[in-house]
C-alpha positions in Angstrom: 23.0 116.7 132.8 22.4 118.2 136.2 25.0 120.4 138.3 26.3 117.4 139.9 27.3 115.0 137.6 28.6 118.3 134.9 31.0 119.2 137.9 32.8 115.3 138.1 32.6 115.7 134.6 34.6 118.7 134.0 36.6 117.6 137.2 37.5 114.7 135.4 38.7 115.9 132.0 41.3 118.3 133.7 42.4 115.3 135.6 43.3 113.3 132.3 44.7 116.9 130.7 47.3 116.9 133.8 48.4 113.3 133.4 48.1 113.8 129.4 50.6 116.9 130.0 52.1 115.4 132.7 53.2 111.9 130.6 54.5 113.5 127.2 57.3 116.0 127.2 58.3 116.9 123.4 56.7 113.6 122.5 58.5 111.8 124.8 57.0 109.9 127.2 58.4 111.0 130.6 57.2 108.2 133.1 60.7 106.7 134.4 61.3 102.9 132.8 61.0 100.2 135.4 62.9 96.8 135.5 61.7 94.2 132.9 60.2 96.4 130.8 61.5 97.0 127.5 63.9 99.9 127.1 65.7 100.5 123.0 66.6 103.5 124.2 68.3 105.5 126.8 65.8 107.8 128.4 66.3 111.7 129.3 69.5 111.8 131.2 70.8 108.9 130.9 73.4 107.9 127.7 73.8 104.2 126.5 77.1 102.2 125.9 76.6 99.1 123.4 78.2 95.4 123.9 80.6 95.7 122.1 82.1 99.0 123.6 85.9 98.7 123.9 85.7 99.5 127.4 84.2 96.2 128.2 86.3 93.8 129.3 84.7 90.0 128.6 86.1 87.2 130.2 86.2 83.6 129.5 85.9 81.5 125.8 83.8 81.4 123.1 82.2 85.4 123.4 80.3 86.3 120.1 77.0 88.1 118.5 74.5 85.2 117.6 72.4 84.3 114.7 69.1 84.9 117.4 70.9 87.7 119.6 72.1 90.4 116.9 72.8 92.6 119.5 73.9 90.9 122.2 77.6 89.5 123.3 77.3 85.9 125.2 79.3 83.6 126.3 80.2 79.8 125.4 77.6 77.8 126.7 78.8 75.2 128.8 81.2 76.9 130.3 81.2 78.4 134.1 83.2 81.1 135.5 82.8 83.9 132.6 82.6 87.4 133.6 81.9 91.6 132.2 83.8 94.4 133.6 84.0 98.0 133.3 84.5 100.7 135.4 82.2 103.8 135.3 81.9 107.3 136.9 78.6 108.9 138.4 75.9 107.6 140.7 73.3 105.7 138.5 73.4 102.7 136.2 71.6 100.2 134.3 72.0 97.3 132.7 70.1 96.2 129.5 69.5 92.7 128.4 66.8 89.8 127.5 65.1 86.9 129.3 66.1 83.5 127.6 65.5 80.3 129.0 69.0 79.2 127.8 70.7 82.0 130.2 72.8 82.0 133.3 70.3 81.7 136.5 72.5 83.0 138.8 74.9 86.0 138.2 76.4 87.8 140.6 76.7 91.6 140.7 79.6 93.4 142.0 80.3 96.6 142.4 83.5 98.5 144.0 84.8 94.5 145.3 81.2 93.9 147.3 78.6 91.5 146.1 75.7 93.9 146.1 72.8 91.5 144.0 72.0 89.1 141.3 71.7 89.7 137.9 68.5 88.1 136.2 68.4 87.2 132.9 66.7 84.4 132.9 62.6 84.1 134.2 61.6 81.2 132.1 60.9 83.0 129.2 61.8 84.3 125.9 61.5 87.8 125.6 62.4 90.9 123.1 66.2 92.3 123.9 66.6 95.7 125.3 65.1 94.9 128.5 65.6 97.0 131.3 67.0 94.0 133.9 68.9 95.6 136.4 69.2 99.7 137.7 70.8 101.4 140.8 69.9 104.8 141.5 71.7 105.2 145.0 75.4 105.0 144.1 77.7 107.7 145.9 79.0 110.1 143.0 82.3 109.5 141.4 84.1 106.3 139.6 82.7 102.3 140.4 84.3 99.5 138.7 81.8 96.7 138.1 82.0 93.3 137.8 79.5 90.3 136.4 80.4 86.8 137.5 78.6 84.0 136.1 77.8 81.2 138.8 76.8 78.5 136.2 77.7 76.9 132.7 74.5 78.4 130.9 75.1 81.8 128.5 76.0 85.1 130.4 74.7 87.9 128.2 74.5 91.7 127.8 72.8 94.0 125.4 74.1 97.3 126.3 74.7 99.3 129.7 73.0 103.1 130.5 74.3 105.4 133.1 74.0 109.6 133.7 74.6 111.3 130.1 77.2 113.8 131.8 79.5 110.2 132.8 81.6 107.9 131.1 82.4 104.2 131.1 86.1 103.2 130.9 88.0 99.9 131.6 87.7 97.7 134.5 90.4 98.5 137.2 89.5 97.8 140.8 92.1 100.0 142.2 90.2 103.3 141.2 91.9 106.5 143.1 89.5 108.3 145.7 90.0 111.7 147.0 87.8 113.7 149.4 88.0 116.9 151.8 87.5 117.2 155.4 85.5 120.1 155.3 83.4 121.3 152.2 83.5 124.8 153.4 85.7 126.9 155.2 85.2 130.1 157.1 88.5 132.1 158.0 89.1 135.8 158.9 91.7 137.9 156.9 95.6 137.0 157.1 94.2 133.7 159.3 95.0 130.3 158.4 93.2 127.2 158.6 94.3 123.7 157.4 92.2 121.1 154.8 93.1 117.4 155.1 92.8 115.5 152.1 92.1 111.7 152.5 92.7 109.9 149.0 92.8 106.4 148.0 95.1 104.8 147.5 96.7 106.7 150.9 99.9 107.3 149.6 99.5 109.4 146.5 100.6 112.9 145.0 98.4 115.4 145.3 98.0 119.5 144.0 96.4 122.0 146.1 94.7 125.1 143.9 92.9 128.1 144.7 90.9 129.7 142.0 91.5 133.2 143.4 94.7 134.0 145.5 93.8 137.7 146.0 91.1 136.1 148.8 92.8 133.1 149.7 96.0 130.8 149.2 96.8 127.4 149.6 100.5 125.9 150.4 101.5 122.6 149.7 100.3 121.0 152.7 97.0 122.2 152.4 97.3 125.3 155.1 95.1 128.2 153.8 95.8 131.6 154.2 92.8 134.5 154.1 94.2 137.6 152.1 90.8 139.3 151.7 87.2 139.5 152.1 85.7 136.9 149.6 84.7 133.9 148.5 86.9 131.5 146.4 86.9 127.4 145.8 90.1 125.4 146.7 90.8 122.3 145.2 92.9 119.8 145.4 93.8 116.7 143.1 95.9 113.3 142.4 98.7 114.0 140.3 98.5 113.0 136.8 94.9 112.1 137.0 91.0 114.2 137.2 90.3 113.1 140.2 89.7 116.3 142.5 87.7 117.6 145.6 86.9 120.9 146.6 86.0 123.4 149.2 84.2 126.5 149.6 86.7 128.9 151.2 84.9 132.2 152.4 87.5 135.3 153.9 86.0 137.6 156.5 87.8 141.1 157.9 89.8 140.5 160.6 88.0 141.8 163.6 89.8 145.1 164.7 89.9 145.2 168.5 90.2 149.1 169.6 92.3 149.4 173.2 90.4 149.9 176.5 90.9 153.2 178.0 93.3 153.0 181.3 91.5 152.2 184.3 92.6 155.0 186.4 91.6 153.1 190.0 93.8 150.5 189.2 96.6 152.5 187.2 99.6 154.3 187.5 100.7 157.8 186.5 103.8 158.9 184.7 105.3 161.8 184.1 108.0 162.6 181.7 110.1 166.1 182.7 112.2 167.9 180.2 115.6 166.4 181.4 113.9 162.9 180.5 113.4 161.5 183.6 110.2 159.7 184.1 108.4 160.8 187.4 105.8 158.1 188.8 103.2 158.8 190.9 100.8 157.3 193.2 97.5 156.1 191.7 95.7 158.2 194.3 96.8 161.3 192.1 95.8 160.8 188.7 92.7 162.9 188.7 94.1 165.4 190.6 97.3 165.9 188.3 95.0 166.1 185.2 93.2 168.7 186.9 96.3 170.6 187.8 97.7 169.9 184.3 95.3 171.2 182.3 94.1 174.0 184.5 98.0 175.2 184.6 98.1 175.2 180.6 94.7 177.4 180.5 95.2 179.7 183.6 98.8 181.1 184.4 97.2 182.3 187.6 96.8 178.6 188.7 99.7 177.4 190.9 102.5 176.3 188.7 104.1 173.7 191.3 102.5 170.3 191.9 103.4 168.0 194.9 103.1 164.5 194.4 104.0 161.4 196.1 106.9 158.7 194.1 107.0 155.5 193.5 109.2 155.5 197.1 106.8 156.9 199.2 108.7 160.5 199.1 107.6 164.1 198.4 108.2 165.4 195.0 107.6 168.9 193.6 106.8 169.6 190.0 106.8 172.7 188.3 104.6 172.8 185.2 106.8 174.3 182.9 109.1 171.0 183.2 106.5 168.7 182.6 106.4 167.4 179.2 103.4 164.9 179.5 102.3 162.3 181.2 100.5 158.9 181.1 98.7 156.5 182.4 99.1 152.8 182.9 97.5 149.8 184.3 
């Protein structure tokens, strides 16, 4: 074999050893099921829920297990207008049946109250149950109700129904409670308060309003949030007497600690407190000099004890240092 044709070779089996490694997980296989393909089990991540699972609600006469479908629930034939429900929670589902000539060819799909596809179970053949016939990976995350309306008289059937392994199926009920957070996150500076708006469904509902740490941050009633201290904690906030929650990241900063300017002595004023407690003011044009004299008086007694300055009526005024308490200066 020359150099050539040994490299594609060798190229070639590490190719297959990728896919092989690639396809079986615990002797599994991992490639994802695709619609009409046979599935008897639920895959990685996803948990199944049989026919005859009391949170199924079947409607219409004559629904039973047959002689031919062991594990399937249909309807009466001959009879339009029967229907499956069931709510479930989470953002993926699928629905598990078999191709018979003898079933419904039009089905509608419903999900939260909109007609979103058909449901085929019929393709003019006669196939093995389990059958992968129908999946939606796209749902938002939290609780659907679903609905499957037969359009004709043939048999409306159902082998079993997947969705995410951490969800749960429960009984149909269209008016499913909502509840969601204007803001996911929430940025606030110590002993600050911002507010959260919760917007539930139905709109007028009981809610409760948590935080998981009040030493950072606490939340009224109304949903006002108060930092306490630097730190990060989640608020939550729920519909009474049910799990339906939302959340928000709340996240306390310090409080910024603004130091005061310094007087501008152009545009300020200087007053000076005497021992009798009379308050002297002078004009702005003798702040520097005063300070000078001030100082100069407490270090040298040989400096002039008596200070002339001009008040705040335009008259002469003398000081003597030893009556001066202090002074200060305003803007």
């Amino acid at each position: 074999m020359n150099k050539k044709l040994k490299k594609i070779f060798v190229m070639f089996v590490m190719v297959l050893t990728i896919m092989g490694i690639g396809a079986i997980q615990n002797g599994v296989i991992a490639n994802a099921a695709t619609v009409g393909e046979q599935l008897t089990q639920p895959e990685d991540g996803w948990k199944r829920y049989k026919c005859g699972d009391e949170q199924i609600t079947y409607i219409g006469e004559g629904w039973h297990y047959g002689s031919t479908w062991a594990e399937t629930l249909h309807s009466r034939y001959n009879y339009s207008g029967s229907k499956i429900k069931f709510n479930f929670t989470g953002d993926k589902l699928r629905l598990i049946c078999g191709y018979w000539q003898t079933t419904s060819k039009d089905v509608d799909i419903i999900i939260d109250g909109k007609k979103i596809d058909k449901y085929v179970i019929n393709n003019g053949t006669n196939s093995n149950e389990n059958i992968l016939v129908y999946e939606k990976l796209d749902l938002n995350k939290k609780e659907h109700s679903l609905e499957l309306v037969n359009n004709t008289d043939e048999y409306l059937t159902i082998n079993a129904v997947d969705i995410d392994e951490n969800e749960v199926l429960k009984l149909y009920n269209e008016n499913i409670s909502t509840i969601s957070l204007d803001k996911s996150s929430l940025n606030l500076k110590e002993n600050n308060t911002k507010k959260l708006t919760a917007i539930t469904t139905p709109s007028a509902v009981d809610v409760e309003w948590l935080s998981s740490d009040e030493a950072i941050a606490k939340v009224d009633e109304n949903g006002k949030v108060t930092g306490i201290k630097e730190g990060t904690c989640i608020v939550t906030v729920q519909i009474k007497g049910t799990d339906v929650k939302a959340t928000c990241e709340v996240t306390v900063t310090k409080e910024d600690i603004v130091n005061p300017e310094e007087p501008s002595i152009e545009n300020g004023s200087l007053y000076i407190e005497m021992v009798d407690g009379n308050i002297k003011r002078a004009d702005k044009s003798q702040i520097e000099k005063f300070k000078k004299w001030f100082i100069s008086r407490d270090l040298d007694e040989t400096e002039n004890p008596i200070f002339k300055i001009t008040n705040a009526k335009g008259n002469a005024e003398y000081l003597v240092h030893d009556k001066v308490v202090g002074f200060e200066i305003r803007e």
